[in-house]
Phi, psi and omega in degrees: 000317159358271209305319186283349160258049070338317196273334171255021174223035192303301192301303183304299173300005166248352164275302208305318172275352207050046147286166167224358184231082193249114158247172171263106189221190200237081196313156165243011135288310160258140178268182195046178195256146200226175178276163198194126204272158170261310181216160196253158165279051175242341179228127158265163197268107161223133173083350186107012184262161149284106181278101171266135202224114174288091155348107164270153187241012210300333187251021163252107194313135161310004173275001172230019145322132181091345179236164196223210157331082202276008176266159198242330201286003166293319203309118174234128179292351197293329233262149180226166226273172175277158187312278196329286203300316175305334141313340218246326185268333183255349088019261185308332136341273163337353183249353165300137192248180214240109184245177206254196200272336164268028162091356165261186153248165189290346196259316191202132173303166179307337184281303146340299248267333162297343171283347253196275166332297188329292179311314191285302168300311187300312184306303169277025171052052169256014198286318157242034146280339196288318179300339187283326182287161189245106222235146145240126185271079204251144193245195167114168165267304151268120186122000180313288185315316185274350173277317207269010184249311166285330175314310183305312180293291124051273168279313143324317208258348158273003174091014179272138171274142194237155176223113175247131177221114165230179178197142045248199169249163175285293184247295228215125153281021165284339192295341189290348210235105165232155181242147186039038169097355195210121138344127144308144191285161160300299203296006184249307176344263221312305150356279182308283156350313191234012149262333166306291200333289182314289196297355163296328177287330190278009203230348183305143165216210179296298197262001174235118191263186151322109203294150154290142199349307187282291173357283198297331178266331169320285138359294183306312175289344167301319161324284183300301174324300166279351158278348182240005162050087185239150205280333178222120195242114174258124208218133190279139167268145197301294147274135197005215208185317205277358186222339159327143243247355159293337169350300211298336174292118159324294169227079163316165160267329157197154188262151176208148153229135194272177183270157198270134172197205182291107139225172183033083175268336179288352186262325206253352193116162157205067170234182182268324147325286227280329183267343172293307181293345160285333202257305134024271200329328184272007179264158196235183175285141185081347197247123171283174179195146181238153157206155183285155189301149202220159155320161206281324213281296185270008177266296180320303154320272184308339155265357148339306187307287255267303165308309168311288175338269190306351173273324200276348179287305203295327181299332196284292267205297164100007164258166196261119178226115173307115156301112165309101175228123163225136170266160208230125169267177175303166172292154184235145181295340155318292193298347198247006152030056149079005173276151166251145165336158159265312186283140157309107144125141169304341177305301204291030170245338145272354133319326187281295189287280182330320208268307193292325164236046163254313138352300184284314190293307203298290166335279204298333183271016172249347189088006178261009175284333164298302171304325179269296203274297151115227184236070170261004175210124175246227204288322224251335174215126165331170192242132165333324201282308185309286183318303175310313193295289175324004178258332216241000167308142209214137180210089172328090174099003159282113167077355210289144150252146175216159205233113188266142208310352161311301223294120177061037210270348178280322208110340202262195153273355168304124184283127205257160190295122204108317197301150173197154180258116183263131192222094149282131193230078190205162124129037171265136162332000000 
């Protein structure tokens, strides 16, 4: 049964992901068996070693991230993963946890679980360096991915090296961790991996276990992202934000919240009030926040947060400082001056628009919106840079269409017999 979907269905795992190298392997995360890139240009061969070299992409348009090698004739059903990664993977396994129906877990609770992170970062000496990354955070219920996948192309196509964490993955949980735009290589995971493991492992006792999963990645992309010394890191929050286990940043540089609805209700509540106030949580003192427009129910929560912040800044401090939180409308086809989306659907035109201007914020409170721009693009247009990126983001099994190479495989327009169109929607709330 592989094989035979291996043999007719090569092409569709390699457009969803943008690979050229695809196996098969049995997950230990995932069940059954999935696709699986064998390898990255991000680590090199030299002498019979594995080198790891982080890659920059600062003069390579994001339009052509992700394709690489088009030749297919390489290709083996054969190939199997290196042992270490597969260790690395039945390793990590072990930290999925069982949860129960109100949202806690056997290792550790909702009260627990920042205190707990806190400890886990202190252990691997990142608590300030972690202050030191330049963060941008976003919360929400739809639209996480795709704001925080175009903010990241965004800022790459401005010449920043970038670090994006998102979730959940699809096929290979390196899809969670990308630098300039590319998966993290096996050979840097693993690295990265197993000096968290290990020193984590050497500090467990009784009241601090081993973190459960989402954690144990969190924690990891912090690892990687301050190790690969990236000009930006934009990081999704997993679940609601005010207890969520990205919570521990401290001083983003600017907050985005996306739009709000019903998700995880045994956990966040279950009115649009009770999940607006989790997702809430991550805007900070001081910190500007944008969010896409919301029902009156969940707008009220948030500037509520937002207002509760300055009173508690003012009490502190005895001066008066605004928490910035402006909502942001969609892009209008003037302003995007004839570029198209990469993401699929009218939805991806506020999602678009928030990443722009969390992106313009993100600039200007680092000082590079003066240094790239001066002052030649305000309101009424984008900077060439904005328009690529938003042309060229990429968010695997959202929205996706992939179209299999039987269509037109002659050239002419006649659908050829076999042919099929895939239209993916998956890994959503």
């Amino acid at each position: 049964m592989v094989q035979v979907l291996l043999s007719n269905n090569l092409y569709l795992g390699q457009e969803i992901m943008g690979h050229s190298e695809i196996c098969v392997r049995r997950d230990h995360i995932l069940s059954g068996f999935t696709w699986m890139a064998l390898s990255s240009p991000s680590c090199t061969h030299i002498d019979g070693v594995k080198k790891l070299k982080g890659l920059r992409y600062r003069n390579m348009s994001s339009q052509i991230v992700g394709k690489f090698s088009q030749n297919n004739q390489d290709i083996s059903q054969e190939f199997q993963l290196p042992s270490a990664y597969e260790s690395a993977m039945e390793a990590l396994s072990t930290l999925i946890t069982q949860k129960k129906r109100n949202g806690t877990s056997a290792i550790s609770g909702p009260n627990q679980k920042l205190d707990r992170m806190l400890r886990y970062i202190k252990i691997l000496g990142l608590e300030e360096k972690i202050a030191d990354l330049k963060i941008i955070h976003v919360a929400g219920t739809k639209g996480k991915g795709s704001t925080c996948a175009f903010s990241e192309a965004i800022l790459r196509e401005c010449g920043f090296r970038t670090g994006l964490f998102t979730s959940p993955h699809l096929i290979d949980v390196r899809e969670r961790y990308r630098l300039d735009g590319m998966d993290i290589c096996q050979g840097n995971f693993l690295q990265y991996f197993w000096d968290c493991w290990n020193q984590l492992k050497a500090n467990i006792s009784e009241d601090l276990p081993m973190p459960p999963l989402f954690q144990f990645l969190t924690v990891l992309a912090f690892k990687i992202f301050v190790s690969e010394k990236v000009d930006v890191a934009i990081i999704e929050v997993g679940l609601g934000g005010k207890l969520d286990s990205t919570n521990v940043i401290k001083e983003p540089v600017v907050c985005g919240i996306t739009s709000l609805g019903m998700d995880h209700m045994e956990t966040l509540g279950d009115t649009l009030g009770q999940i607006a106030s989790h997702k809430a949580g991550i805007l900070k003192p001081q910190i500007p926040a944008f969010s896409v427009p919301q029902l009156s129910e969940a707008m009220e929560v948030l500037q509520e947060r937002a207002d509760a912040l300055m009173g508690i800044y003012c009490n502190i401090t005895y001066w008066i400082s605004e928490i910035p939180l402006k909502v942001v409308a969609p892009l209008t086809l003037e302003k995007l001056n004839g570029t198209r989306l990469s993401l699929s659907g009218d939805h991806q035109l506020s999602n678009a628009a928030l990443a722009v201007s969390l992106c313009k914020s993100w600039l200007r409170s680092t000082g590079n919106w003066k240094r790239l721009f001066e002052d030649a693009y305000e309101e009424n247009s984008l900077p060439e840079q904005f328009l690529r990126g938003l042309s060229a983001a990429r968010l695997s099994g959202r929205a996706q269409i992939v179209v299999d190479p039987l269509i037109n495989a002659s050239g002419g327009n006649k659908r050829l017999s076999g042919g099929l169109t895939f239209y993916l929607d998956g890994a959503q709330s």
